[in-house]
N, C-alpha and C positions, 0 to 999 in steps of 0.2 A: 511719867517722872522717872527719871535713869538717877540712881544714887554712885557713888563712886566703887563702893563695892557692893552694896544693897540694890538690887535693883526690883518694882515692881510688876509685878507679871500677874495677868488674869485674876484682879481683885488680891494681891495677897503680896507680901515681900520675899523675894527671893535671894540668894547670896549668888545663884549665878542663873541667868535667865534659861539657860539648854537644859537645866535638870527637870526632868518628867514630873518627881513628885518629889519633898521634903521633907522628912517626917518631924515629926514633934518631941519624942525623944527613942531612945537607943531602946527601950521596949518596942516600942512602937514598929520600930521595923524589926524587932526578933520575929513580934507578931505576925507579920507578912511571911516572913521565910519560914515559920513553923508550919503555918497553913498551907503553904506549899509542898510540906511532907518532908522538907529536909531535916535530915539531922545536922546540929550546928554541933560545930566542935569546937571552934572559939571564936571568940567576940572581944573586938580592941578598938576602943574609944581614943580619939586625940582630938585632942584640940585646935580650931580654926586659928589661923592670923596670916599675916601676909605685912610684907616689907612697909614698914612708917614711909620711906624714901619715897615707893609708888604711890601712896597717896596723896604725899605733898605735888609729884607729875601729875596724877590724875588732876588734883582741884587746880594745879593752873593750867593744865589744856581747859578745863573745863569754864573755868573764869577767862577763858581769853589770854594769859599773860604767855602760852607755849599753845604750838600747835605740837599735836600727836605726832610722834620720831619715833620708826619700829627701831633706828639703828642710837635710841640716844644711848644706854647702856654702854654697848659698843666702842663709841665714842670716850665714852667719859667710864674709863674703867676701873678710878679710882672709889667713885662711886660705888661701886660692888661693894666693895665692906659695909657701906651705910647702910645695905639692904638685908644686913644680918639683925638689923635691928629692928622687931617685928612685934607688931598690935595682932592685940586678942580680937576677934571674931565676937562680942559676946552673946551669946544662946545660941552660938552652932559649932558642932564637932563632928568629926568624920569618924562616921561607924566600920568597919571591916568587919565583916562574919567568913570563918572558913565554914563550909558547907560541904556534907554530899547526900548524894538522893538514893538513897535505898533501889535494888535490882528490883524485878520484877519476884524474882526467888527470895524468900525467905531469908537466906541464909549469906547470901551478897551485898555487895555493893559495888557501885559503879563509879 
């Protein structure tokens, strides 16, 4: 089952099928990077959404009323503006951590 933006992947829901892993929330992956030894310096959370306009394209490629156009955009460049008008994601956000990983010395970093 492919969803428009959700799509399912290996028992479970995904927002985009090429991510390795998901996490569950912004703990979740400090916890990973911590255990890897890194020091974190900061951490910035935002919020998922994506253009209302692609989703109304996507559900009529997908009901049949359009076929898939890499150049419809393009075309129709008025368009662009509607694409500022954009839907929440809801229960997913995009994590950033800066990181570095401690030298082998004491007293460094890399």
């Amino acid at each position: 089952m492919v969803g428009t933006y959700i799509y399912f992947k290996e028992g479970a829901f995904r927002l985009d099928p090429t991510h390795v892993r998901e996490y569950s929330s912004e703990q979740k992956f400090i916890d990973v990077i911590a255990g890897e030894e890194f020091e974190i310096m900061n951490v910035e959370t935002h919020p998922v959404s994506f253009p209302l306009l692609d989703l109304i394209v996507r559900l009529s490629i997908k009901i049949g009323l359009a076929e898939p156009d890499v150049g419809f955009y393009q075309r129709h460049r008025n368009l662009s503006k509607l694409r500022e008008l954009r839907l929440p994601v809801i229960g997913y956000e995009i994590v950033e951590a800066l990181v570095r990983k401690p030298c082998e010395q004491a007293s460094c970093f890399c």
